[in-house]
N, C-alpha and C positions, 0 to 999 in steps of 0.2 A: 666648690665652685668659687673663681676668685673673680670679685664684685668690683665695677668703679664707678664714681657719682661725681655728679658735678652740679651746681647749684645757677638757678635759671631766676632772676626777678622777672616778677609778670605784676599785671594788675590785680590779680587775687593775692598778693602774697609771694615769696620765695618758693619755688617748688623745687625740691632735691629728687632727680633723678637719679638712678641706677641700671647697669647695662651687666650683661655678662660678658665673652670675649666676641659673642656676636649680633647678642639682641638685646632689646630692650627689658627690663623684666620688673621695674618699678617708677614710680612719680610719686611722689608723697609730696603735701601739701603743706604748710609750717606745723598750725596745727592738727595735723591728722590723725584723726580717733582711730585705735586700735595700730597705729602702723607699729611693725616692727624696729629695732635696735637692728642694722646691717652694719655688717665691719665692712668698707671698701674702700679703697682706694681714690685718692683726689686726682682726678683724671679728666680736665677740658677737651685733650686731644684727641680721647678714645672714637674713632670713627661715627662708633655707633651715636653716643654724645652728641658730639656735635650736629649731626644729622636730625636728632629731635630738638634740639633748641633753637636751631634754624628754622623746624618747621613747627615747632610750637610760639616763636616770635613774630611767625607769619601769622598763623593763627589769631594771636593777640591784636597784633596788628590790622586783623582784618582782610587779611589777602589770602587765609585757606581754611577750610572747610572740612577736609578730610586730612585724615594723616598716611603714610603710607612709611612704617617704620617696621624693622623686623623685632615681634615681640616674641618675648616667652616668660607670662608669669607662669609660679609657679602658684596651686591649688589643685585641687582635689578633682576628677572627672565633671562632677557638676557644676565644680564653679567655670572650671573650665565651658561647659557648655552656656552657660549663662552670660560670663564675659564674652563668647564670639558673637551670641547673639544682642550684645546692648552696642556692636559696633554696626550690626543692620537698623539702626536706628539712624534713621534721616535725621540730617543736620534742618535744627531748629524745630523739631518735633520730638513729642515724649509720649511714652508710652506709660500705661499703671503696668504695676507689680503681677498683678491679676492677667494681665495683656501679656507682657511677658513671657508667664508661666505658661499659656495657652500657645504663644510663638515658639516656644521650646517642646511644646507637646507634655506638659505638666501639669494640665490644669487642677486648679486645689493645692496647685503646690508656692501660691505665693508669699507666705511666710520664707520659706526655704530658699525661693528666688531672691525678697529680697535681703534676707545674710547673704549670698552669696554676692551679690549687687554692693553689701554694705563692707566685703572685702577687695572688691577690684582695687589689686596692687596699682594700677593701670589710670591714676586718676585722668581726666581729661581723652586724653587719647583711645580708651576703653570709655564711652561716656554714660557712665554710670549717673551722671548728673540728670539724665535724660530721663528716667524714669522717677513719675510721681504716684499719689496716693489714688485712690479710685477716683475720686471726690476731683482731682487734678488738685489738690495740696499739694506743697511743698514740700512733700516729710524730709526727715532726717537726710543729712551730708557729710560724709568723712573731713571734709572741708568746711562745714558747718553751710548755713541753709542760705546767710547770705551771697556767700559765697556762687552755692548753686545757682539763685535767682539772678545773680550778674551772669553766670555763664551762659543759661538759657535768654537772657534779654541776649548778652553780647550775639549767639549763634542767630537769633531773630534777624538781626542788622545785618549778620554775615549773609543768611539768607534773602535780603531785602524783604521782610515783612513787616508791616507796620503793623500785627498785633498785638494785643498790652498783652494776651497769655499766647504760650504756643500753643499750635493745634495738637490735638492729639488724632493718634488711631486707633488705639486700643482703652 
């Protein structure tokens, strides 16, 4: 499958995108734990591309909230079911690991959910960011923790909430 990336500065950092010849299939973060080595192609113009960095610098910007891009990471059946379901995560609320696992019909299975949460190729747009500890900690971020807690203040603002943490539902 032949890859193309194109590099996006944001306020978290440079994020390196990658698209296949129709969808989206990765975001990685500068430093991002565990991401892969991808060979692809230096590609601004690829459709799919420009399409997320247009709606990923609204985002930043403050003017959107959801994304609407054609994605396909690649992962395993479960991670697959874990990543659709961290995109039914309302913007500016999180859910624990445990919640999660119970929304996927897995309950006990929250270790498992979150490795599969701790691989979403998908940063940002799949928002893995979204989900915390039971306790509502901030655990762990492929993007590190700061990172996260800027994205969940920033989606707060997006949502007009003036609370210091977000709500949760799970």
């Amino acid at each position: 499958m032949k890859l193309y990336t194109t590099t996006l500065k944001s306020p978290v950092g440079p994020l390196r995108l990658y698209a296949n010849a129709g969808a989206l299939t990765a975001i990685y973060l500068e430093n991002h734990k565990r991401a892969p080595v991808l060979v692809a192609s230096e590609e601004e113009a690829h459709p799919v591309l420009r399409e997320a960095r247009c709606q990923l610098e609204a985002y930043f910007a403050g003017e959107r909230g959801a994304f609407e891009l054609p994605l396909e990471p690649i992962g395993t059946p479960f991670q697959q079911t874990v990543w659709k379901a961290l995109r039914e995560i309302p913007l500016g609320v999180t859910w624990s690991y445990a919640g999660l696992a119970r929304h996927i019909g897995r309950e006990g299975a929250s270790r498992a959910v979150g490795s599969a949460n701790a691989r979403n190729p998908l940063s940002i747009v799949v928002p893995c960011h979204r989900v915390v500890g039971t306790s509502g900690a901030l655990t762990g971020y492929a993007g590190g923790v700061p990172t996260k807690q800027w994205l969940l203040e920033h989606e707060q603002r997006l949502r007009g909430g003036c609370m210091p943490h977000p709500e949760r539902l799970f």
